[in-house]
C-alpha positions as CSV (number, residue, x, y, z in Angstrom):
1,X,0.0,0.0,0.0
2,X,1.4,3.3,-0.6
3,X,0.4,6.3,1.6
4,X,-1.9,8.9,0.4
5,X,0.5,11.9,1.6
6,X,3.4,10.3,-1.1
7,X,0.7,10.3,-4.1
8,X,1.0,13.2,-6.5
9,X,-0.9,13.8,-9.4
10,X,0.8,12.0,-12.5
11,X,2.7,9.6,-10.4
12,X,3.3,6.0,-12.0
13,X,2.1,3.4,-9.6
14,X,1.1,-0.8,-9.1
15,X,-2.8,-1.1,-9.3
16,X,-4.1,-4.1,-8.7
17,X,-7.4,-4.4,-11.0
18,X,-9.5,-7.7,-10.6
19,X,-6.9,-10.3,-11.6
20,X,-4.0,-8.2,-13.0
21,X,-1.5,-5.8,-11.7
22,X,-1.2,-2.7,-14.4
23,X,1.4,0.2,-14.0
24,X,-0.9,3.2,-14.0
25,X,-0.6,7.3,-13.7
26,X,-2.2,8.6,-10.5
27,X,-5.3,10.5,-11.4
28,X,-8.5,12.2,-10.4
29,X,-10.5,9.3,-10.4
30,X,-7.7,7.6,-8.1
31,X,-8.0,10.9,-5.6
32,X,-11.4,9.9,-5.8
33,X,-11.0,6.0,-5.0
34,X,-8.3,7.6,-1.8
35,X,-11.2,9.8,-0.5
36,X,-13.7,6.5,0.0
37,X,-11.0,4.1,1.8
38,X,-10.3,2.2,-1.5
39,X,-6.8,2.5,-1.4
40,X,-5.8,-1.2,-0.9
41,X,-4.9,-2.0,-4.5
42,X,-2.3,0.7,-4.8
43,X,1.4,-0.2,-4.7
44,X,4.5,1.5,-4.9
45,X,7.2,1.5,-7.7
46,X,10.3,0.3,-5.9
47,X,13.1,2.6,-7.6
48,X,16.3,0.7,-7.2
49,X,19.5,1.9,-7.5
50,X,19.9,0.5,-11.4
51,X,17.2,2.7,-12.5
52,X,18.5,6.1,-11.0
53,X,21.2,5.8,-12.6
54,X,20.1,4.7,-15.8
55,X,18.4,8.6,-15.4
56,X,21.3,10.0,-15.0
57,X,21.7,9.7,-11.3
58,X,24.9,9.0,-9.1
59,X,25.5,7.6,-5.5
60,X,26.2,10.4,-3.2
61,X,29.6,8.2,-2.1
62,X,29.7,11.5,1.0
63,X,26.4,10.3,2.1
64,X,26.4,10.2,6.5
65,X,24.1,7.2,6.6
66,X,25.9,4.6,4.2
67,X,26.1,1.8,4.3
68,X,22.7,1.8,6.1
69,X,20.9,4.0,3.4
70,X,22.0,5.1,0.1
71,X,21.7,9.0,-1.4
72,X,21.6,9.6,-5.3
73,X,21.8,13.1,-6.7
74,X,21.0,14.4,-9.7
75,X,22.9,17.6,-10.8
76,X,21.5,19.7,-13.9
77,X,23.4,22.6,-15.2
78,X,21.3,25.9,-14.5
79,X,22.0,29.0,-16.3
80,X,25.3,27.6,-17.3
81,X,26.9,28.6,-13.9
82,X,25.6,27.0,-11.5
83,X,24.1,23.0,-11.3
84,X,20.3,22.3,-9.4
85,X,20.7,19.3,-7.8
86,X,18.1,16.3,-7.1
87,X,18.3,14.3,-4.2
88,X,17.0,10.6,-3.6
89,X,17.2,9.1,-0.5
């Protein structure tokens, strides 16, 4: 089950429908299915590390928790001077 606070609108998710399990895009009608309790069939995406970095993420080697928990940034170049950067914990 995923919680309600972590769903955002257009967020890929598990729902379980009948029989199958079909990777889905949170939308209104899923707020709506939240709002009555019928949030059993949801289920989260597990990201593992492979697909950060297959997005262009890299392992925050710096990271205080490791080897407990991992940290992957994503740095973007911004105005050419300075980089945004993404964090994933």
């Amino acid at each position: 089950m995923i919680k309600p606070a972590e769903l955002r609108l257009g967020n890929y998710m598990l729902q379980k429908i009948n029989t199958r399990i079909k990777f889905v895009q949170f939308d209104y009608p899923h707020f709506e299915l939240l709002s009555k309790g019928e949030d059993k069939d949801f289920h989260q995406i597990v990201l593992k590390a492979e697909i950060l970095e297959s997005c262009g993420f890299t392992e925050n080697k710096d990271y205080a928790l490791l080897p407990q928990a991992r940290e992957f940034v994503l740095s973007l170049p911004y105005m050419a001077t300075r980089l945004m950067k993404f964090v994933h914990t």
